[in-house]
C-alpha positions as CSV (number, residue, x, y, z in Angstrom):
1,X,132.0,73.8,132.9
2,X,130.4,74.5,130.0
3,X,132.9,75.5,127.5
4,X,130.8,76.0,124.3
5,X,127.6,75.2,122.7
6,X,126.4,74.6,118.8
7,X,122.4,74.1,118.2
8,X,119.7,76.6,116.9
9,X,119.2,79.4,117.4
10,X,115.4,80.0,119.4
11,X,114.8,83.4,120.5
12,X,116.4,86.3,120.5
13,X,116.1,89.2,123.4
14,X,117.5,92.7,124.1
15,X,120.3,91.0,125.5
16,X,120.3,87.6,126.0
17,X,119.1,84.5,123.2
18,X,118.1,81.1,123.2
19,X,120.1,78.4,121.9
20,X,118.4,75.0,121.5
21,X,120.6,71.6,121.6
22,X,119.4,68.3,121.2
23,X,116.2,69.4,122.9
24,X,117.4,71.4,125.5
25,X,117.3,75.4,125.3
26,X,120.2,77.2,126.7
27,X,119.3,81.1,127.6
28,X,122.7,83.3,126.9
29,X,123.7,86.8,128.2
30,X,125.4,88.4,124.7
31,X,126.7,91.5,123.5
32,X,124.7,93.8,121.5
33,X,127.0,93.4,118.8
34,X,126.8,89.8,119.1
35,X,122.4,89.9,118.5
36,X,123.4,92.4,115.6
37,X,124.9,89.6,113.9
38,X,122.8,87.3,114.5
39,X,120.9,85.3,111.6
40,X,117.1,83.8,111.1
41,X,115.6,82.3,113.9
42,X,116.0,78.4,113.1
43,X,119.4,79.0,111.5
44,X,122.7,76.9,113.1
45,X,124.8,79.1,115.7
46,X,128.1,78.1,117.4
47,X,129.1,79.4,120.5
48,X,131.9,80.1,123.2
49,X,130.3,80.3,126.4
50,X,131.7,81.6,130.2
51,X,129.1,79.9,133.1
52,X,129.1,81.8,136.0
53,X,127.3,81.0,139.1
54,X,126.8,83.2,142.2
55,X,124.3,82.8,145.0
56,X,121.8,80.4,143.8
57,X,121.4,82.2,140.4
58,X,123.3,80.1,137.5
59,X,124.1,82.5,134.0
60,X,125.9,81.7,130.9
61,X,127.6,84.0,128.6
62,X,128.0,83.5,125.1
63,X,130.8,85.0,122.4
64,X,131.0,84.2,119.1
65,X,134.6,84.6,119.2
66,X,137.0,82.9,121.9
67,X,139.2,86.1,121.7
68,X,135.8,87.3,123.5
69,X,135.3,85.2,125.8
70,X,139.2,85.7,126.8
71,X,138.6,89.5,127.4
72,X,135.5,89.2,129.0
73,X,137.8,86.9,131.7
74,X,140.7,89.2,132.0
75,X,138.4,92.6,132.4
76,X,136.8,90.6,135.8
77,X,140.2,90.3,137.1
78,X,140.2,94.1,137.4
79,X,138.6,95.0,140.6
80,X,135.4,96.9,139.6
81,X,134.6,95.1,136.8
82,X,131.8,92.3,136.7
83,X,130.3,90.8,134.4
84,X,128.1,93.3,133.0
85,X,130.4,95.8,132.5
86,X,132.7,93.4,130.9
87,X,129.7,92.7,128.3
88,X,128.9,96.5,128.0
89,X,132.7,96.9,127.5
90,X,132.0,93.9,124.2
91,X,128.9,95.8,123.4
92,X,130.5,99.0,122.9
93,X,133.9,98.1,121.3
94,X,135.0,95.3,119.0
95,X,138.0,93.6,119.8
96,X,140.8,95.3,118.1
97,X,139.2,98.7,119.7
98,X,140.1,97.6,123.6
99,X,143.0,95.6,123.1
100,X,144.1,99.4,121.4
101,X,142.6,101.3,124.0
102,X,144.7,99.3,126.6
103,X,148.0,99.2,125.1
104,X,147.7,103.0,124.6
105,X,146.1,103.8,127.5
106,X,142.9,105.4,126.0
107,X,140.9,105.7,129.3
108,X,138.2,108.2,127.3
109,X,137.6,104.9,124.4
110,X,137.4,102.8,127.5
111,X,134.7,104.6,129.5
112,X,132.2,104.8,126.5
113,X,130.8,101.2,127.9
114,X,128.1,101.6,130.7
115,X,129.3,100.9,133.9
116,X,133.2,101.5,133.2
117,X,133.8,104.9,134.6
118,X,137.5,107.0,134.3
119,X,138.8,105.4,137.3
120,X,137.7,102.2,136.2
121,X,138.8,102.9,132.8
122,X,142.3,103.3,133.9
123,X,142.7,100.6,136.0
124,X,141.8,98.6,132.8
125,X,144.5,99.9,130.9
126,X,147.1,99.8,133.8
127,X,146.6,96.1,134.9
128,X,145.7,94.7,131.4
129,X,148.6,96.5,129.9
130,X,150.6,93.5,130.0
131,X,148.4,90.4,130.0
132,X,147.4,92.1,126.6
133,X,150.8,92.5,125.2
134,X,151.9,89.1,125.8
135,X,148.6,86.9,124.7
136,X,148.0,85.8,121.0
137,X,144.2,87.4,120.0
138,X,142.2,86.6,117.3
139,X,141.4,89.5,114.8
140,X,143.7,91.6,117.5
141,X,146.5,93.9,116.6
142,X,149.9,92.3,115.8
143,X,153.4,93.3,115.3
144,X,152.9,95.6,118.9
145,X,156.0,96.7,119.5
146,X,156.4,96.7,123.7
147,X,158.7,99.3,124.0
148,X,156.1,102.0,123.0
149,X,154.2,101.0,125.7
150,X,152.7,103.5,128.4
151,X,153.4,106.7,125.8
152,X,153.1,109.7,127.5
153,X,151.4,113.1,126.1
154,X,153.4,115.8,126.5
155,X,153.7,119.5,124.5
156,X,156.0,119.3,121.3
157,X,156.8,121.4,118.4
158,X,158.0,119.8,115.4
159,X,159.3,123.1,113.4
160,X,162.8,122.0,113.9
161,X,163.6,118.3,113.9
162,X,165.6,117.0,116.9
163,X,168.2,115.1,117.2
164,X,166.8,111.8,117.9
165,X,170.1,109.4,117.8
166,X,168.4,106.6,115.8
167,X,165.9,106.5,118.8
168,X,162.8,105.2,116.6
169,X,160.9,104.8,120.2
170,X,161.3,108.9,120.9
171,X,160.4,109.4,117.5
172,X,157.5,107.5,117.6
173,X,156.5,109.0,121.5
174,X,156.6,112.2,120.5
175,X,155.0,112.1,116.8
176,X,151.9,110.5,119.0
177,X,152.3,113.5,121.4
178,X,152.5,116.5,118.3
179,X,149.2,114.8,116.7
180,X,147.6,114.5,120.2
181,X,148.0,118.5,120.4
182,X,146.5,118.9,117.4
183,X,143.1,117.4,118.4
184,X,143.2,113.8,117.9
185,X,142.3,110.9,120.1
186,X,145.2,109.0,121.5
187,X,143.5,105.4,120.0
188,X,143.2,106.5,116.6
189,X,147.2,108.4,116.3
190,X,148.4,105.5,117.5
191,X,147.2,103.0,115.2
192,X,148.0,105.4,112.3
193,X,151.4,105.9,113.8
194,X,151.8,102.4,114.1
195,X,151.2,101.5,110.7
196,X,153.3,103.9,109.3
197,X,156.3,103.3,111.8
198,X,155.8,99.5,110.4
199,X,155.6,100.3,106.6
200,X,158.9,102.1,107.2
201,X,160.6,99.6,108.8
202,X,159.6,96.6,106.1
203,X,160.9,99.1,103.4
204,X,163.9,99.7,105.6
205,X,163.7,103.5,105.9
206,X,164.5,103.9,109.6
207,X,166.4,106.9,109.0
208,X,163.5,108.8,107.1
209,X,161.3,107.8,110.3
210,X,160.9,111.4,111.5
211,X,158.8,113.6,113.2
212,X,158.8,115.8,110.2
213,X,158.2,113.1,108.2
214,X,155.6,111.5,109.7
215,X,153.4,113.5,110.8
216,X,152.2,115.2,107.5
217,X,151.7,111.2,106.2
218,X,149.7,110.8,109.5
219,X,147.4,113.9,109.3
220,X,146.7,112.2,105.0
221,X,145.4,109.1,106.9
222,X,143.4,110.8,110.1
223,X,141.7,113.4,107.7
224,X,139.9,110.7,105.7
């Protein structure tokens, strides 16, 4: 198996380059975002690579990041999901984008890739849910707390507070759910929410983490 490859860089295609090592030119299936940031032709290039061989055709993949090559593996274990529309999936979001989209469930962010369809798309975020939350990604999203996992959207009116019992998770569930109704995409409210959820835990303000609270601070940060 090959597991990586450093040389120069040859050629580059519409989707796939050519990486030359000691003499020997390797041709790679990549992302789009991957030729985008490519260098010069001649210029050094290290990569992660994924070999793949079916029938009598033989096809390496290559990822500059091994975070990459990781999530172009786990969205093949989802039953729909080959190989090119695990790239498409790398081509159309980075990194912290689907590891976000699959711990909140975002099936619309997931079917922007070719290929990946809304069925698809949620049987991404169902069966990756926890493979995600429990492996260490580079340049991912940290400090996930599990428990918000799975959040579901649902109507809510925060003109008078509730009584939430310290419950930061209900807090958190349905300040997602108010900004939802107001128009925003699951993905982004929940990394906003997120943020602020931790900001107010480091400065140990549980108690000011309301709905009330938070969603003003939250609607600051989405409107920019």
């Amino acid at each position: 198996m090959i597991a990586s490859l450093k040389g120069v860089l040859a050629s580059i295609g519409k989707s796939d380059i050519i990486i030359e090592v000691n003499g020997i030119g390797y041709l790679l299936s990549v992302s789009s975002k991957l030729i985008s940031s490519l260098g010069n032709l001649g210029s050094n290039l290290s990569l992660f690579t994924d070999l793949q061989i079916k029938d009598d055709k033989i096809v390496i993949y290559g990822f500059i990041h091994s975070s990459e090559q990781l999530l172009f593996r786990l969205l093949q274990s989802v039953q729909g999901v080959g190989p090119k529309a695990s790239l498409s999936v790398l081509s159309t979001l980075s990194i912290d984008e689907i590891i976000l989209a699959i711990l909140s469930g975002d099936k619309t962010m997931l079917s922007r890739a070719d290929g990946i369809g809304p069925k698809v798309a949620a049987r991404i975020a169902s069966e990756l849910l926890e493979k995600v939350s429990t492996l260490n990604f580079n340049n991912s999203i940290k400090e996930i707390d599990q428990k918000l996992d799975n959040i579901e959207t649902k109507k809510f009116s925060f003109e008078e507070e509730k009584d939430y019992n310290g419950d930061l998770s209900v807090v958190f569930e349905d300040t997602i759910s108010a900004l939802i109704n107001l128009g925003y995409g699951r993905s982004e409210v929940f990394s906003v929410v997120m943020r602020i959820k931790n900001e107010f835990s480091n400065n140990k303000k549980n108690k000011l983490f309301t709905v009330n609270n938070i969603v003003p601070i939250a609607l600051k940060e989405l409107s920019r």
